[in-house]
Biotite code that builds the C-alpha atoms (Angstrom):
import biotite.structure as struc

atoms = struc.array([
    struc.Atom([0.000, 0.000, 0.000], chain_id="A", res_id=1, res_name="UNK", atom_name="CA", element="C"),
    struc.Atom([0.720, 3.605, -0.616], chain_id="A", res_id=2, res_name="UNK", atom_name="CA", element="C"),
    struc.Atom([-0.397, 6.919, 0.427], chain_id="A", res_id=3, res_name="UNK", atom_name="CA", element="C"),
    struc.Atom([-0.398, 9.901, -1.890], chain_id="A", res_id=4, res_name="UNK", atom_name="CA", element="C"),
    struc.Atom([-2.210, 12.874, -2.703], chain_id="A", res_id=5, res_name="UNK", atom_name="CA", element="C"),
    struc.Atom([-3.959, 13.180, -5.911], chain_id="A", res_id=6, res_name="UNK", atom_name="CA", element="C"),
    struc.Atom([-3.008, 16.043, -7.909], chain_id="A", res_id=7, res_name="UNK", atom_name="CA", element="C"),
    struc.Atom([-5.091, 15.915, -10.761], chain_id="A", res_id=8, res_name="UNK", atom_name="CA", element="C"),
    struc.Atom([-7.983, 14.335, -13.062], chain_id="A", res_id=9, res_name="UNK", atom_name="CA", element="C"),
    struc.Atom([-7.005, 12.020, -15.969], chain_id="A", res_id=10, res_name="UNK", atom_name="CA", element="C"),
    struc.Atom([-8.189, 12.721, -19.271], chain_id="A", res_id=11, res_name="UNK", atom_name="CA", element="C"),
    struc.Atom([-8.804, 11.028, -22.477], chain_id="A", res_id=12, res_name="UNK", atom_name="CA", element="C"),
    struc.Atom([-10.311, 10.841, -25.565], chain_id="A", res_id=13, res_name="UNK", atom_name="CA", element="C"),
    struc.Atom([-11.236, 7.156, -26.038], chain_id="A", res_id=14, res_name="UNK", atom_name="CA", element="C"),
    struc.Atom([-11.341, 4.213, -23.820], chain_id="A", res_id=15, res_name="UNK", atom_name="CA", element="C"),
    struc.Atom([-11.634, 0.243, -23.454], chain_id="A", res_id=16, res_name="UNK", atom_name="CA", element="C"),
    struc.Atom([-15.419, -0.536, -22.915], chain_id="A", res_id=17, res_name="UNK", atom_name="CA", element="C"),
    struc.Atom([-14.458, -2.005, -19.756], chain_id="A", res_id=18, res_name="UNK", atom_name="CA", element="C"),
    struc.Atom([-13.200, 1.405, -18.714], chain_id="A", res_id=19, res_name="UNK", atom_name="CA", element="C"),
    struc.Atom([-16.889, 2.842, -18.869], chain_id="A", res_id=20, res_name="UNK", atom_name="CA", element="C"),
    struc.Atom([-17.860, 4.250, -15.738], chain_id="A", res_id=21, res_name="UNK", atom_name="CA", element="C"),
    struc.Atom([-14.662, 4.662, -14.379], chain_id="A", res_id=22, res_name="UNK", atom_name="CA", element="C"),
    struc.Atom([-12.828, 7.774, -12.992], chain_id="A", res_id=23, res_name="UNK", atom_name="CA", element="C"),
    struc.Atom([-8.808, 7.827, -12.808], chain_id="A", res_id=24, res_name="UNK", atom_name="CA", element="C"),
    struc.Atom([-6.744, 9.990, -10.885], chain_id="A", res_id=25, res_name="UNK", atom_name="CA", element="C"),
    struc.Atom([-2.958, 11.193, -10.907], chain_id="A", res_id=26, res_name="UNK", atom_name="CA", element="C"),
    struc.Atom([-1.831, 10.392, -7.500], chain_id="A", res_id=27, res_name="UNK", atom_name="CA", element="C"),
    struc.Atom([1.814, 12.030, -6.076], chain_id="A", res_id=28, res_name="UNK", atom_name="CA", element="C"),
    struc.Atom([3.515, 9.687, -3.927], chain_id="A", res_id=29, res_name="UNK", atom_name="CA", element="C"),
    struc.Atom([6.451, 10.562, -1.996], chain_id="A", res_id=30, res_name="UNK", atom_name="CA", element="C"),
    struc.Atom([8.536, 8.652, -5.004], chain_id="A", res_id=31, res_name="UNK", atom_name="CA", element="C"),
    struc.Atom([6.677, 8.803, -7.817], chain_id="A", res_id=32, res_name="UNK", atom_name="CA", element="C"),
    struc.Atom([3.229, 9.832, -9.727], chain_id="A", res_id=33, res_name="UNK", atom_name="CA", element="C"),
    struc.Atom([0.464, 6.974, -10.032], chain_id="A", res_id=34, res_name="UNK", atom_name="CA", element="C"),
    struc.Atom([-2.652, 6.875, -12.712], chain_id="A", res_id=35, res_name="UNK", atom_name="CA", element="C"),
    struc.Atom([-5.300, 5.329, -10.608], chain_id="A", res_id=36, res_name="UNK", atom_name="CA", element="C"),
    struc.Atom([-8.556, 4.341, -10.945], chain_id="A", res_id=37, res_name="UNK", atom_name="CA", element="C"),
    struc.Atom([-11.131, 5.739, -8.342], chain_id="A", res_id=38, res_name="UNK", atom_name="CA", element="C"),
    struc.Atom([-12.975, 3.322, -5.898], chain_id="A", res_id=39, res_name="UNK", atom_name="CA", element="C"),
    struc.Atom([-14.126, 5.965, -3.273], chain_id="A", res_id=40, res_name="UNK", atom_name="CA", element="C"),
    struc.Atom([-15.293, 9.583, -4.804], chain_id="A", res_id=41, res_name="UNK", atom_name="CA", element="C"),
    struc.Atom([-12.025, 10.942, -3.806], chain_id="A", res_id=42, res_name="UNK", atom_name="CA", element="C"),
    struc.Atom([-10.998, 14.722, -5.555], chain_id="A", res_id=43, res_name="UNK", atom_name="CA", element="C"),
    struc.Atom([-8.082, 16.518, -6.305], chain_id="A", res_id=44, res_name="UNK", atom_name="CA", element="C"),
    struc.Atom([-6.037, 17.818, -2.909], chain_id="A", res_id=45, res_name="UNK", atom_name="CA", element="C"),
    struc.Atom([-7.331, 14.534, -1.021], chain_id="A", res_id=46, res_name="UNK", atom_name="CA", element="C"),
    struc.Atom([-4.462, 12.312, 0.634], chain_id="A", res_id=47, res_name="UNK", atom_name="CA", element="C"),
    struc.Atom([-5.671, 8.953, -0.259], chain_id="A", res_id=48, res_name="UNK", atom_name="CA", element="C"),
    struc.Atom([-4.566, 5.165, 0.399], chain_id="A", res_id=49, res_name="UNK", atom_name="CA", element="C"),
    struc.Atom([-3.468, 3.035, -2.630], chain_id="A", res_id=50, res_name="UNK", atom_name="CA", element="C"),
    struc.Atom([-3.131, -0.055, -3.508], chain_id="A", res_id=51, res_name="UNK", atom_name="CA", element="C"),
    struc.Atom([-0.903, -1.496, -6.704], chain_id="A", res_id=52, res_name="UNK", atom_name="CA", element="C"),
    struc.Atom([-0.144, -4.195, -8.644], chain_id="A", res_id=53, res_name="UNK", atom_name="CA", element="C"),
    struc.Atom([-2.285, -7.615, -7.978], chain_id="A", res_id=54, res_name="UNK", atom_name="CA", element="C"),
    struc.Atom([-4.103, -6.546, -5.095], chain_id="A", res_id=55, res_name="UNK", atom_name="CA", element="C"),
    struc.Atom([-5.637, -3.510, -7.389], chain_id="A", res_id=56, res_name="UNK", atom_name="CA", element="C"),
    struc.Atom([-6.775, -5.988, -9.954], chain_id="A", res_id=57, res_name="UNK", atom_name="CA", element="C"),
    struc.Atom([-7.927, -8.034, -7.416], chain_id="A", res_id=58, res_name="UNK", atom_name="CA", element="C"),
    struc.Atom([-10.608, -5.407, -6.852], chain_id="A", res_id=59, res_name="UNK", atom_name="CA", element="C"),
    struc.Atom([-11.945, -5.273, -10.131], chain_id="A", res_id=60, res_name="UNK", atom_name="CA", element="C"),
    struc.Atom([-12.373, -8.613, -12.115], chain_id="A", res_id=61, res_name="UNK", atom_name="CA", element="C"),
    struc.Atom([-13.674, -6.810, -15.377], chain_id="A", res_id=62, res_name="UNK", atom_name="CA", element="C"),
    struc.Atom([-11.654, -4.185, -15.063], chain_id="A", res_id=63, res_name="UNK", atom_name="CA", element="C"),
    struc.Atom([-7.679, -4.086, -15.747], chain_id="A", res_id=64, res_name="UNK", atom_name="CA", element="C"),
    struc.Atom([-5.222, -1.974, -13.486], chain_id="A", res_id=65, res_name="UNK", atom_name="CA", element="C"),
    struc.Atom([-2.572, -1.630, -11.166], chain_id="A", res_id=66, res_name="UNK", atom_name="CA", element="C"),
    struc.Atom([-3.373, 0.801, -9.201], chain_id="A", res_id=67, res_name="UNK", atom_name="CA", element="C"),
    struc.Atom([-6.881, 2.081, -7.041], chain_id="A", res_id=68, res_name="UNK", atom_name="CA", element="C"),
    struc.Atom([-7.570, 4.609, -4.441], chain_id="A", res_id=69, res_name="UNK", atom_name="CA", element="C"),
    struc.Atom([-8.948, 2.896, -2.330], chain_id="A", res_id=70, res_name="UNK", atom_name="CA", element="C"),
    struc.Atom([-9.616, 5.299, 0.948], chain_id="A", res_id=71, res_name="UNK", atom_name="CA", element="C"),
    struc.Atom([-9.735, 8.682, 1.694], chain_id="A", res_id=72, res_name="UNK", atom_name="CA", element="C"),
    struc.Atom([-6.987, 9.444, 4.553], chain_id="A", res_id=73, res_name="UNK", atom_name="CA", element="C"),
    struc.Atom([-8.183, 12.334, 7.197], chain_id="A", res_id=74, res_name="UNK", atom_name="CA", element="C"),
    struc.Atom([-5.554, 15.033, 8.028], chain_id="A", res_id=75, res_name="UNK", atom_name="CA", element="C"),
])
């Protein structure tokens, strides 16, 4: 797990089908900058709890990534 604050909303043009309905984030860790998928109506300036690789993919069967906010950290 990770904890980072998300600095901005990912954009795009087109997307997978099995992308519908999904929001992504950039996250800013400590070490590096994360494009993660949204589990918990988190917004830009929120310190939030990630998890990568197989335990975000774990959370999603239809859906592919590595990486999910997946709680909203108080200050």
């Amino acid at each position: 797990m990770k904890i980072g604050t998300i600095s901005g909303k990912v954009t795009y043009l087109r997307k997978a089908p099995c992308l519908a309905g999904e929001q992504f984030w950039l996250v800013d860790t400590r070490t590096e900058q994360l494009v993660a998928a949204d589990l918990v109506g988190a917004t830009v300036g929120d310190r939030v709890l990630l998890v990568t690789g197989q335990e975000a993919a774990r959370l999603s069967l239809d859906t592919p990534m590595d990486a999910a906010v997946v709680a909203i950290l108080e200050e």
